[in-house]
N, C-alpha and C positions, 0 to 999 in steps of 0.2 A: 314321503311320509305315509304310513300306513296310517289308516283311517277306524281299525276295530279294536274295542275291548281286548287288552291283552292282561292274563292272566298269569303267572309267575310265583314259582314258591324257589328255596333253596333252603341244604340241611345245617345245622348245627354242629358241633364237632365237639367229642372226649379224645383224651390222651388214655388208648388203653394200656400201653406199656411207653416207659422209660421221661415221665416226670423226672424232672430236675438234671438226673445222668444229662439228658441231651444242651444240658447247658455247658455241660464239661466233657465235649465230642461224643457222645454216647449217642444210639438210634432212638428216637422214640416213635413209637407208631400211634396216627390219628385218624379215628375211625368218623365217618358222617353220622349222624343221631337224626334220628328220625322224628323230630319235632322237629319243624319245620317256621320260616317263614314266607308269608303270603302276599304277594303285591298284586294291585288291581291298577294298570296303568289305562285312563275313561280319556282318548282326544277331543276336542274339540274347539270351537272357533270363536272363543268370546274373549279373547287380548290375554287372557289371564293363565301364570301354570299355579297349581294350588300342589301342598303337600300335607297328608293327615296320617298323622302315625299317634293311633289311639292307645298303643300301649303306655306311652309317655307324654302322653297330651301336647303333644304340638300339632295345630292347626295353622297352616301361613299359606299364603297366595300374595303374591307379585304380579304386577306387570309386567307384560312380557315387551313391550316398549320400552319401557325403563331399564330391562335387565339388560337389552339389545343396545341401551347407550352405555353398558359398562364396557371398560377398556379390557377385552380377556385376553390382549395377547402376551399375558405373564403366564396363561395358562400354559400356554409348549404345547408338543407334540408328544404321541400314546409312550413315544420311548422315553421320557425326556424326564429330570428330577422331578420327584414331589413336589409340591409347592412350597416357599420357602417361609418363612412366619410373616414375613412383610407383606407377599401375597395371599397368604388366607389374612389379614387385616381387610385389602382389597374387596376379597370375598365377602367377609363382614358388613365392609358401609353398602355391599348388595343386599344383603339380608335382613336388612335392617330389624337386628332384635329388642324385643323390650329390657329391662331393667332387670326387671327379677326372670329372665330366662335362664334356666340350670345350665351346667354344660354339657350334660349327658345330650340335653335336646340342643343346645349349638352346636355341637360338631356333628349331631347326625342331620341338622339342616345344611351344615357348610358342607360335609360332603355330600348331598343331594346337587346342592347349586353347583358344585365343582363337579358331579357325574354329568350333569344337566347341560352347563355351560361349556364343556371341555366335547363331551359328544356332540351336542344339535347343532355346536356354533356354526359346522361345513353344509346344515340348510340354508337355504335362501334367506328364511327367515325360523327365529328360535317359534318351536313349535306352541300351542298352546293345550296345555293337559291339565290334568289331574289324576295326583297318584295316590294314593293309598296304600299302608303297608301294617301289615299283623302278625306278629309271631307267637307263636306257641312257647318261643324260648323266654326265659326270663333273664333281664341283662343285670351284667355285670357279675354274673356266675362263673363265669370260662366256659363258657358253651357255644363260644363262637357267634352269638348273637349281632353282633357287631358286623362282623365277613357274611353272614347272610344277606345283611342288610345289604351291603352293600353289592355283592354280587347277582340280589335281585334288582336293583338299580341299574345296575351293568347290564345285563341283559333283554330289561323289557325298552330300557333308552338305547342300547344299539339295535335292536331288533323293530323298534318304531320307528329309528330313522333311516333302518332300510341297509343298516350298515353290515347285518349278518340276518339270513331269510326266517323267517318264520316257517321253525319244523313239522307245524302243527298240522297234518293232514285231512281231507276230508275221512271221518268214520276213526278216526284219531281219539281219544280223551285225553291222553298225556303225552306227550314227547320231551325228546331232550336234543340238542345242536349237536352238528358233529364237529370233533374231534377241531379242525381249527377256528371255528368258532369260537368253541368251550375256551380257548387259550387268548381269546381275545376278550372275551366275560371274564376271564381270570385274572387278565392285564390290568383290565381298567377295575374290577375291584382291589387289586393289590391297591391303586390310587387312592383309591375310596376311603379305604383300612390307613394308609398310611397320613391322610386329611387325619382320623379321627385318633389313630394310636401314636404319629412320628415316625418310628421305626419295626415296623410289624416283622414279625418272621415270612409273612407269606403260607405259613401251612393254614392256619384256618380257613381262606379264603378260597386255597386250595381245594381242602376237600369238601368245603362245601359248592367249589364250580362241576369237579365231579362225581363224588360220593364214593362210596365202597371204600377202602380202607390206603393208607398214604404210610411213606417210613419216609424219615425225617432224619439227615445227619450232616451238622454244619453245612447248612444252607444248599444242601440236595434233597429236593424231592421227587419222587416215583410212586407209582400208584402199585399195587398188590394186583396182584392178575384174580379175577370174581372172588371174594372174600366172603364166605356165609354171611346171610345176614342173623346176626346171634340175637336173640332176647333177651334183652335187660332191665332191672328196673335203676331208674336216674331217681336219686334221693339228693335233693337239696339240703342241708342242715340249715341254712342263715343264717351262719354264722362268719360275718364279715372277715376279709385278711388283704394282707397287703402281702402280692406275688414279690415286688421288689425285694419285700423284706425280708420273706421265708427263703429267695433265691442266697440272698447276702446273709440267712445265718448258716447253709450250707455251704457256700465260699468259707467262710470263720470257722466251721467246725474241718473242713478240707486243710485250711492251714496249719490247723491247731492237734487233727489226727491224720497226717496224713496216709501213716501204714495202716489206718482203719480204714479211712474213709473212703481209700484207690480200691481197693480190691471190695466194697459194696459198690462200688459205680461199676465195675467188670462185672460184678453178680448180675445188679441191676442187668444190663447191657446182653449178658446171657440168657437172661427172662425174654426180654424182647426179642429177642433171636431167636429162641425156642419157638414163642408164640408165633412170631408171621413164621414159620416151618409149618408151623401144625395149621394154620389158615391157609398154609398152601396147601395140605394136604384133603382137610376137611374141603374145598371147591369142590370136587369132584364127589366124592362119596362120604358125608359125614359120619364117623362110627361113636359109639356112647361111649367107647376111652379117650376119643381125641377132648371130651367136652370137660371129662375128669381130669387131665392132664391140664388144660386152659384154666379151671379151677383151684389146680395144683398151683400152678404159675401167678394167679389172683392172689392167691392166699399169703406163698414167698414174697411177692412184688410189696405187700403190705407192711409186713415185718421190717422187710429194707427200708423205705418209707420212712418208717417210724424211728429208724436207725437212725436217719439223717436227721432228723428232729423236724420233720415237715404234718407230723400228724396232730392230733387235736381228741380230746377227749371225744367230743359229738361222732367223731369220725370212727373212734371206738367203740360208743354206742352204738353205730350203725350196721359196726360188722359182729358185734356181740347178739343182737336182734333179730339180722340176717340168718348167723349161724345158727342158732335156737330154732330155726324151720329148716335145714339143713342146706343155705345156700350161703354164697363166699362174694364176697365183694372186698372191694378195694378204695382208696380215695380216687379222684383225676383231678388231674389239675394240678396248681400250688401246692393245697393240702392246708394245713392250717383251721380249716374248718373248709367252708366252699362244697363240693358237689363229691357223692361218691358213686360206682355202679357195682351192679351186683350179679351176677351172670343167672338167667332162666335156661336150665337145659331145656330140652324138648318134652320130656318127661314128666315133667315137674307140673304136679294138679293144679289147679285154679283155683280149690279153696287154698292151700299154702300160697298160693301170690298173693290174692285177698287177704288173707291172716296177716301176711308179715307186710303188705302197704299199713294196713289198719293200724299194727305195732311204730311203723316208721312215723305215721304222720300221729302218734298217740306222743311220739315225743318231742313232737313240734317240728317235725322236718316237714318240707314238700316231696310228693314222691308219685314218678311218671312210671307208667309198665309201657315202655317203648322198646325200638330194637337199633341194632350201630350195623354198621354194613349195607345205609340206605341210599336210596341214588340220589344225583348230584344236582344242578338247577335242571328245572322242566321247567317246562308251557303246559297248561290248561284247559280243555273246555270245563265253561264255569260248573257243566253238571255232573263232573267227573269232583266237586268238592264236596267234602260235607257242608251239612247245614250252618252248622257254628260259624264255618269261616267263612264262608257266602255272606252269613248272616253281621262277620265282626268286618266285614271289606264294606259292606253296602251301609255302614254306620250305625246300625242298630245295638 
């Protein structure tokens, strides 16, 4: 067991091309988003592991005697099924929650207890800590908030229990695992995600174990060889949707036109193609047509979108607003309302960024000037953080 302060972030994730298409064989490519979540894993020796994730107010600590007399060998082995409902029940009488606990904050305690109890069990004895976790992402967006979660979990509990080394070097402030490492942080967050969603794809967890940008096509994924990292601004509208539902009226409108609806999913499908082309090309020497061309391809991706019936008035304000300062954004994600991005060339002044967040959040949206293209989970020296999140780990 490793004995020091371990510090941990992992990124969030947008769908920057092929929404929906990839439900019906098509590539969609997801990039890591550089808002970030933060874990503070503190060891120590007083019986107890405590968990505080202050974005959603759960505060809980256990025994670690008590948890040592649960039966976990329903948990399996790293390859071995997800846990089955009968077993996260199991998990539960460990967890013991109150009454009015939401379920957002139960299942991101039960998979804590299930990252917890499925890694430490092969100690002598289950360790005693306390974790703390902070994101910048806001949940239940599609911004991958959830696979963060969990693949910071994944990594600072295999990395404390000695199961993959600590990258962090002296004269170090940030590192990331190698390569079979990352694939075992990725394992066990796939677990994590699948605790909290059922049946996850696996891409979010993906790209936020390694970052830079992932293609995604019936259940293959591969990473993009160095992917610029692009500047964006992420506009939240808050305007609730239900992904099941927007998925099932583009099934309905697919049955209902099919000679329309196959050849926008090809379009679609050629967007995405186009784009990881021009990210392949922009790695090496980015030119100010490849960024007009990715804009071009924002602009189409949008129309199609809207074709399919996945888009939302809010999400039309967002790019009417946009375009009015002369930048191009798109939805991600479901669409329905939910989250859109807007592409920053390099170019592009700081009073127009400033103007048009001002305009965004003038019409009730949230809105971040981050970038996609960022790396994947690292380790920390805590003075390599800003203030805020030193500040939002250490409880303040």
């Amino acid at each position: 067991m490793l004995s020091d302060v371990l510090l941990v972030s992992a990124p969030g994730k947008v769908i920057l091309h092929g929404e929906h298409a990839v439900v019906h064989g098509k590539v969609a490519l997801a990039v890591a988003l550089n808002l970030r979540t933060f874990l503070q894993l503190q060891p120590h020796s007083n019986g107890k592991v405590g968990l505080n994730l202050p974005n959603i107010g759960v505060k809980q600590e256990w025994d670690v005697a008590r948890l040592q007399l649960l039966d976990t060998s329903f948990l399996g082995e790293r390859d071995g099924p997800a846990p089955t409902p009968e077993q996260v029940e199991k998990l539960k009488e460990g967890a013991g929650f109150s009454e009015d606990c939401a379920v957002t904050e139960r299942l991101a305690v039960l998979a804590f207890l299930y990252l917890y109890l499925s890694i430490c069990r092969k100690q002598r004895a289950l360790p005693s800590l306390d974790i703390v976790v902070w994101s910048e992402l806001p949940t239940g967006a599609g911004l991958g908030s959830s696979a963060a979660y969990s693949v910071c979990l994944a990594a600072a509990l295999l990395t404390t229990c000695e199961e993959i080394p600590n990258p962090l070097r002296d004269g170090d402030c940030v590192s990331r695992w190698a390569k079979e490492d990352l694939e075992l942080i990725n394992k066990w967050a796939f677990r994590g995600e699948r605790v909290i969603h059922g049946s996850p794809s696996g891409v979010d967890n993906a790209v936020s174990t390694w970052g830079g940008a992932l293609r995604y096509q019936q259940g293959q994924i591969s990473s993009l060889k160095r992917p610029p990292a692009l500047k964006i601004l992420l506009t939240n509208t808050k305007v609730p949707r239900s992904t099941k539902a927007l998925v099932a009226g583009v099934r309905s409108k697919m049955i209902k036109f099919p000679a329309i609806m196959a050849p926008l999913l090809t379009s679609i499908d050629a967007i995405t193609l186009e784009c990881e082309r021009v990210l392949g090309e922009m790695a090496a020497d980015p030119a100010p047509e490849q960024y007009h061309v990715l804009e071009e391809l924002i602009d189409m991706n949008q129309h199609h979108l809207n074709a399919l019936g996945v888009g939302h008035a809010s999400l039309d304000r967002l790019c009417q607003v946009t375009m009015a300062h002369g930048l191009h954004s798109k939805l991600t994600g479901a669409g329905g309302g939910g989250c859109g991005i807007t592409l920053l060339k390099p170019d592009v002044e700081q009073p127009v960024v400033e103007a048009t967040k001002q305009a965004l959040t003038g019409c009730g949206f949230d809105c971040w000037e981050t970038s996609i293209g960022a790396p994947g989970v690292s380790v920390h020296l805590a003075a390599s953080l800003d203030a805020p999140v030193r500040q939002a780990l250490a409880g303040l």
